[in-house]
C-alpha positions in Angstrom: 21.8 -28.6 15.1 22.0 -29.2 18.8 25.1 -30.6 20.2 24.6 -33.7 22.0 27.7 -34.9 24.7 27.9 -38.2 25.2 28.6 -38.8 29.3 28.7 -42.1 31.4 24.8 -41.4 32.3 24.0 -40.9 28.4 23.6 -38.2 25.9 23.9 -34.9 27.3 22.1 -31.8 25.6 23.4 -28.9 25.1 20.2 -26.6 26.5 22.8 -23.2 25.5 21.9 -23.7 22.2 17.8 -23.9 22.6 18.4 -20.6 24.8 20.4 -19.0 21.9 17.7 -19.4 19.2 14.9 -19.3 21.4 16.4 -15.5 22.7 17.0 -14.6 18.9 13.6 -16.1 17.3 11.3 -15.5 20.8 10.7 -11.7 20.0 9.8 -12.2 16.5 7.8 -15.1 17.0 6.4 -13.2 20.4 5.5 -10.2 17.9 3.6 -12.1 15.2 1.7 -14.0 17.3 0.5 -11.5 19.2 0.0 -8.4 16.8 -0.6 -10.7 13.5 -2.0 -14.7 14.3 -4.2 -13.5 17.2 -5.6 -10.6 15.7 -6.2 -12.2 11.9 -7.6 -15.7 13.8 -9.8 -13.4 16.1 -11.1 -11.4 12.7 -11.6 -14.6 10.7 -13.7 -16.0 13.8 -16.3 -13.5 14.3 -16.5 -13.4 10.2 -18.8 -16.6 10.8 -20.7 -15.6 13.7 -23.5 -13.0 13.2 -25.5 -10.0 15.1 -29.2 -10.3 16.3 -30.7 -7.3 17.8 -27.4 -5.8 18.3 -26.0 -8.7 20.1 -23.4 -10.9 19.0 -24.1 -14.8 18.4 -21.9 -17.3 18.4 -23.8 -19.4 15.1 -21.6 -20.6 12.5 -22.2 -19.7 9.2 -21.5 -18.3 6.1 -24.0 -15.7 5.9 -21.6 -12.6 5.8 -19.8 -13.9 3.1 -23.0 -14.4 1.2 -23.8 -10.9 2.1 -21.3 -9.3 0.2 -21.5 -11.5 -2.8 -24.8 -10.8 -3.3 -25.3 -7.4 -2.6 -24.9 -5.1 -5.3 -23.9 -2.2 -2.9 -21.0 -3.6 -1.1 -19.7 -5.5 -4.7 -19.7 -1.4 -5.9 -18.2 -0.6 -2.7 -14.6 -3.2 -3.8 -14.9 -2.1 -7.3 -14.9 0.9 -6.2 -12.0 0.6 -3.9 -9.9 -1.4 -6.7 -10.3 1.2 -9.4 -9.1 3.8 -7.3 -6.0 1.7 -6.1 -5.5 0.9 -9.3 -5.4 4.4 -10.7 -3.4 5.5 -7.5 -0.6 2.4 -8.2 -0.2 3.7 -12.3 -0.1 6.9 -11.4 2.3 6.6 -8.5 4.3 4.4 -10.5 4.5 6.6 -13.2 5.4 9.9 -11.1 7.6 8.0 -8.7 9.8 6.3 -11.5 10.1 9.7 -13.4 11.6 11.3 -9.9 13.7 8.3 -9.2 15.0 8.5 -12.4 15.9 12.1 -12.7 17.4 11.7 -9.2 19.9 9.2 -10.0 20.8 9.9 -13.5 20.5 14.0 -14.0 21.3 15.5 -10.5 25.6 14.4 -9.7 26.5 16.1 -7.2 22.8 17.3 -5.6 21.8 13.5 -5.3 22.1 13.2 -1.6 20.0 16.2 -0.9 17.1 15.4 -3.6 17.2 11.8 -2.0 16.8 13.4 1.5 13.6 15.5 0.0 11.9 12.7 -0.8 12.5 11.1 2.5 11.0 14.1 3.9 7.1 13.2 3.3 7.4 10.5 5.4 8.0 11.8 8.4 4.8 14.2 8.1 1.5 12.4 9.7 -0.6 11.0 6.6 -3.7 12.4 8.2 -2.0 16.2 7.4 -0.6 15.4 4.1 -4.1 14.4 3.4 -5.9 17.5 4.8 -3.8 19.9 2.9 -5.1 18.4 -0.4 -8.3 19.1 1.2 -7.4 22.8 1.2 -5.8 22.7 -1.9 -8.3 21.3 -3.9 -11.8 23.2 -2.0 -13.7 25.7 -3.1 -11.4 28.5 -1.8 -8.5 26.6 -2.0 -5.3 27.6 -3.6 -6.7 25.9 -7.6 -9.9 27.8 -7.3 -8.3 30.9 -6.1 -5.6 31.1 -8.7 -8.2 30.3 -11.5 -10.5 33.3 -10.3 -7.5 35.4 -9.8 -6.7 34.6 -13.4 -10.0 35.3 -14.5 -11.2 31.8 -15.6 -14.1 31.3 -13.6 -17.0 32.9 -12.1 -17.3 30.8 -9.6 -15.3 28.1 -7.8 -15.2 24.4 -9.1 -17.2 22.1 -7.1 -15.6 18.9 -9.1 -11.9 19.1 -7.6 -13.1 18.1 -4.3 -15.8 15.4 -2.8 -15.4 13.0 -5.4 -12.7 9.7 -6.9 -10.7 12.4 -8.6 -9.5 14.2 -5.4 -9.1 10.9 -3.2 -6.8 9.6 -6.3 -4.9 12.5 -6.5 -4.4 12.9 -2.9 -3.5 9.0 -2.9 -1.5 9.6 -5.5 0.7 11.9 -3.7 1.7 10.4 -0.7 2.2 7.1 -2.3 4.9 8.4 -4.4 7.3 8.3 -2.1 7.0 4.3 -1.6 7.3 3.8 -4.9 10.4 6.6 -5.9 12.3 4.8 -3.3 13.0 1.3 -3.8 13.1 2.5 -7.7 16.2 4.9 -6.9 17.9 2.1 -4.8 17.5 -0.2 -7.8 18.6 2.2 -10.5 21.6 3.1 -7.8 22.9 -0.6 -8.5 22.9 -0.3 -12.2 26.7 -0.3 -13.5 27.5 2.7 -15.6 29.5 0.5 -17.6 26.3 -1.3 -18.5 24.4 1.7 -20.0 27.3 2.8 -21.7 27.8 -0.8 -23.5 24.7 -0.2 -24.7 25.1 3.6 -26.2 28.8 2.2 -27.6 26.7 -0.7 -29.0 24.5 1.7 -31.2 21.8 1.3 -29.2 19.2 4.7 -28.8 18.8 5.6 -25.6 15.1 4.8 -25.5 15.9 1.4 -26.4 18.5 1.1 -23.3 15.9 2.2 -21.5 13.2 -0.3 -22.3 15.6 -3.3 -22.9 18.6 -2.5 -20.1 16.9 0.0 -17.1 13.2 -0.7 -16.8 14.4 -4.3 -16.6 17.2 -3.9 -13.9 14.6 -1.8 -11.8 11.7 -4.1 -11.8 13.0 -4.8 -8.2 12.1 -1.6 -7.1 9.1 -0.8 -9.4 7.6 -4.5 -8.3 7.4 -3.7 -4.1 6.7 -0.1 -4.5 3.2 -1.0 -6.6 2.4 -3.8 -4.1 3.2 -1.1 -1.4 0.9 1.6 -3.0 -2.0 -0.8 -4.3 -2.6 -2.6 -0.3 -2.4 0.8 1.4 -4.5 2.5 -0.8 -6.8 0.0 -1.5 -7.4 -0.3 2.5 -7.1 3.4 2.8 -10.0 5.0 5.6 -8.3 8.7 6.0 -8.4 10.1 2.3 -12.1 9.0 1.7 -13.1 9.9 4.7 -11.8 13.8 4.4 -12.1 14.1 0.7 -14.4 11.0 -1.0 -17.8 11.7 -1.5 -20.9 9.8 -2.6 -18.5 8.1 -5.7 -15.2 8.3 -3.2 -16.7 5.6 -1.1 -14.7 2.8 -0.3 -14.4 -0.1 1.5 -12.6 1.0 4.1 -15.3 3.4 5.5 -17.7 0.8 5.2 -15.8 -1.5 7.6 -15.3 1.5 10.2 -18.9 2.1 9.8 -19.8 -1.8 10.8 -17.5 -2.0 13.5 -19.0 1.3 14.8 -22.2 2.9 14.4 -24.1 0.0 12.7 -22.7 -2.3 15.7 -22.1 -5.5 13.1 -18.8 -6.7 14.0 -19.4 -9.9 12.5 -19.9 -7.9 9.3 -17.2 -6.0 9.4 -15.1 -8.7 9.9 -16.4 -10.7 6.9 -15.6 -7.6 4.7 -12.5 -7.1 6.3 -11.5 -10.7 5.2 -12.5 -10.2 1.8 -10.1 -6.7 1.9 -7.2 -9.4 2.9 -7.8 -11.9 0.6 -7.7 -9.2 -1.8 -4.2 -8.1 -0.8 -2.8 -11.5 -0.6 -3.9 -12.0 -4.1 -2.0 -9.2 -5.2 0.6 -10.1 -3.3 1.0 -13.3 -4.7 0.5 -12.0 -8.4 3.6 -9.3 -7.9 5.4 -12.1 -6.4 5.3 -14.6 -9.6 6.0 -11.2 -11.7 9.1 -10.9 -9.6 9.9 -14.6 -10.1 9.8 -14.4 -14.0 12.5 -11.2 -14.0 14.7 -12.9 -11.4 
């Protein structure tokens, strides 16, 4: 609260205090409005406006909105875009909680250096970590190669690449890191003496694990999903380099609008649907959260 001095000409105000949480809220505030209100209210305006012979006009409506529910294309487009989040969150769920495990339950002493390897990925650009699936996964990459070399194809495999499998498994990789993370810190905080209450108790250790650990790390598991399932479901790099005709996704769509089809009032409409989306999520992993706090 701000102190108030009482002086023979009245209450006095102690302005320091205004200046102290203005200095320590101001930059935040500053940052948010500018780089998240202004940007989101800007989007969510020209979501209601529409474009007439490539001009933009300033007509309220709802037309955009109608668009995409009623198009059978663009409803394919966010199905589309949620299954292959989806796959990308239970796989990188899977594969990230089976490293974070290993790393801080079978590795004592090389814990610290397994940690820092997968730290590593992130400081590569997404855009290369993407690409290199593209090599990997191409008709002369290394799978194709190695299966010719072995002698178990003719020819090279046209179904690795250019499709949902390969943006999913390229997804899939450099997600794996957000979820392994927060899933180590959790099981870090685990007390030993816990898990070995439970052995002393009789119980097997698959039963500790469903009943004691998965339980305890539902702090870690919780973000790192929501983490995997917004950036991949929004995801414009991966589909764009290895997606084809069934690795479209909404993303591209709305680069497309705000680009060559010169619809920004289109683009923005689907872009709000692609938030609401998220924010439903969000909200979903948050009342999971709730019921394990």
């Amino acid at each position: 609260m701000a102190h108030i001095e009482v002086s023979p000409r009245g209450p006095a105000i102690d302005w320091s205090w205004y200046l102290r949480l203005a200095a320590f809220l101001g930059p935040a505030a500053l940052y948010s409005a500018v780089f998240i209100v202004v940007p989101y209210a800007n989007l969510l305006i020209y979501s209601f406006w529409k474009t007439e012979n490539y001009v933009i006009v300033r007509d309220f409506n709802v037309q955009n909105f109608a668009r995409v529910a009623e198009s059978p294309v663009y409803l394919s487009v966010i199905a589309n875009s949620l299954l292959v989040a989806s796959i990308v969150t239970v796989c990188a769920v899977i594969f990230g909680y089976a490293l974070a495990f290993y790393v801080a339950f079978f590795t004592a002493r090389r814990r610290r250096f397994l940690y820092f390897l997968m730290v590593i990925p992130l400081w590569t650009s997404f855009l290369l970590r993407a690409f290199i699936w593209r090599l990997i996964l191409g008709r002369e990459g290394v799978i194709n190669s190695s299966l010719a070399w072995l002698g178990l194809t003719d020819e090279p495999l046209s179904i690795l690449l250019f499709n949902r499998f390969s943006v999913c498994v390229a997804l899939t990789y450099v997600f794996i890191p957000f979820v392994a993370i927060p899933v180590y810190a959790a099981l870090e905080k685990i007390p030993p003496a816990t898990l070995e209450a439970s052995m002393d108790l009789g119980a097997s250790p698959f039963y500790t694990l469903r009943r004691i650990i998965l339980p305890l790390s539902l702090p870690g598991i919780i973000p790192g999903a929501i983490f995997t399932f917004c950036l991949s479901f929004g995801d414009f790099v991966a589909p764009s380099l290895l997606g084809g005709p069934s690795g479209i996704m909404v993303s591209s769509v709305i680069i497309n609008q705000f680009g060559s089809a010169f619809d920004w009032p289109f683009g923005s409409a689907l872009a709000i649907v692609v938030i609401a989306v998220v924010g439903v999520a969000v909200a979903l992993a948050r009342l999971l959260e709730r019921q394990y706090e």
